[in-house]
N, C-alpha and C positions, 0 to 999 in steps of 0.2 A: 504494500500500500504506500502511494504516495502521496502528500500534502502540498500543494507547489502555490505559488502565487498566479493568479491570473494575469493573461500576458495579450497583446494584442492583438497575436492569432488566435485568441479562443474567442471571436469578434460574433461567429458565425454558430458559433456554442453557446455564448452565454444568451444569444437571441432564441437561438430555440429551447434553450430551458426556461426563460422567461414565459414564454410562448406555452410549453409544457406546463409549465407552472398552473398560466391562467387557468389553463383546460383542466384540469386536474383538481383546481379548486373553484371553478367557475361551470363547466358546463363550455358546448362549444359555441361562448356568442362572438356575434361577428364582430363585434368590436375589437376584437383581439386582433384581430386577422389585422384589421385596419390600422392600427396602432403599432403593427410589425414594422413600416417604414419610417415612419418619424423615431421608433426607439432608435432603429439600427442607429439613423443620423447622428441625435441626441448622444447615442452610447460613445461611435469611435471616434470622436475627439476627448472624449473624457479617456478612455482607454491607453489612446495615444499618449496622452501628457498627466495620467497617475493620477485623476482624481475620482475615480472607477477604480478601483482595487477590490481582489478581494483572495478567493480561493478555487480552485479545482483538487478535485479529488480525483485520483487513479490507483484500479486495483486490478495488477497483472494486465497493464499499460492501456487501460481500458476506461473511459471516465466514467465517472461510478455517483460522483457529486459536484455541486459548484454553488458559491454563493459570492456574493456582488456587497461592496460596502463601501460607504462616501463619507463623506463629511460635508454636513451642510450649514451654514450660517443661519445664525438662529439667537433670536436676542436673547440677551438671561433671563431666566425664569425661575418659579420659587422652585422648582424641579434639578434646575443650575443654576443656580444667583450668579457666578462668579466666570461664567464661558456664553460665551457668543455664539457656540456653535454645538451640533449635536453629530453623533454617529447616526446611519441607517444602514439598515441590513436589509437586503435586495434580492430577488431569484433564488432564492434556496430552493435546492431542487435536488432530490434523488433519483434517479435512474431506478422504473421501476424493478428493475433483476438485483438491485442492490438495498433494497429499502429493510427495512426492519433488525438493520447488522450494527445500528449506531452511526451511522454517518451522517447524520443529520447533525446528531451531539456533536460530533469532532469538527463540522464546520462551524456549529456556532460556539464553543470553544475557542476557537482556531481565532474567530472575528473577535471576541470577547479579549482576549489576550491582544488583539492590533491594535484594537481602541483604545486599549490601556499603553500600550505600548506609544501612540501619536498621543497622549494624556489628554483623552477624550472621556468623558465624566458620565455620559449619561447617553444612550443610544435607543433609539424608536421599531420599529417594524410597523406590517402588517402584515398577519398575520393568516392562512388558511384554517379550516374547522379544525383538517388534521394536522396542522403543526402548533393550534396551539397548548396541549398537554405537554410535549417538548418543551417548547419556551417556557412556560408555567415552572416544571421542574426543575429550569436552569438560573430561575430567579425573575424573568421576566414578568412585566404586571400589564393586568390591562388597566387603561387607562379611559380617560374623559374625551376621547376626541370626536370629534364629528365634522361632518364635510355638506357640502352644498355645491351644487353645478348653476353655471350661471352659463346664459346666451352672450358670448360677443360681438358688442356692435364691430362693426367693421373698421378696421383701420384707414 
């Protein structure tokens, strides 16, 4: 088994585990499909220049896991008073021939140790139904968030 950083030939991988993700915890809406070319764009200049990081996972040269983590600007809050910015963890994704061996845990693990490592204080997700008894166990909480969609007028 291997633990490696994410690199920006895995451009093409970390889009269809994204992709995999949705469908696995969404059902197959079109939106996803739709959403495939603005990520890709979005992702490989973050890729290119490390602000997309995260991990891949290989077992017997075979990718088995991968998950995706940023740092994003973010005022202090009573949650961090004292940082501007927060961790996210992104695309977590097992390969279903690999799922139930723990590799889930050793990625988020893996992320949980980088965070600390760039002394990043406090990191977010969201979460699927099945991943979160995982996070639960690893300390993870839910939280108060909620979202809203707006129409934009046109630029």
């Amino acid at each position: 088994m291997t633990l490696r950083p994410v690199r920006f030939d895995d451009l093409d991988l970390i889009c269809r585990h994204r992709r995999d993700m949705f469908r696995d915890g969404r059902g197959m809406d079109p939106a996803i499909d739709e959403a495939a070319g603005p990520y890709r764009a979005w992702l490989e200049p973050r890729l290119r220049d490390g602000r997309y990081f995260g991990y891949v996972l290989e077992v017997d040269g075979k990718v088995a896991a991968s998950c995706g983590l940023e740092i994003v600007d973010w005022p202090p809050s009573p949650r961090h008073p004292h940082e501007a910015r927060r961790g996210y963890v992104s695309n977590v994704f097992v390969e279903p021939e690999f799922r139930r061996r723990g590799y889930g845990r050793l990625l988020m693990e893996a992320a949980a140790a980088e965070f600390e490592r760039r002394g990043v204080s406090y990191a977010y997700l969201h979460a699927t139904d099945a991943g979160v008894p995982l996070y639960q166990q690893l300390g993870w909480q839910i939280t108060n968030e909620m979202a809203k969609f707006f129409t934009p007028k046109a630029r």
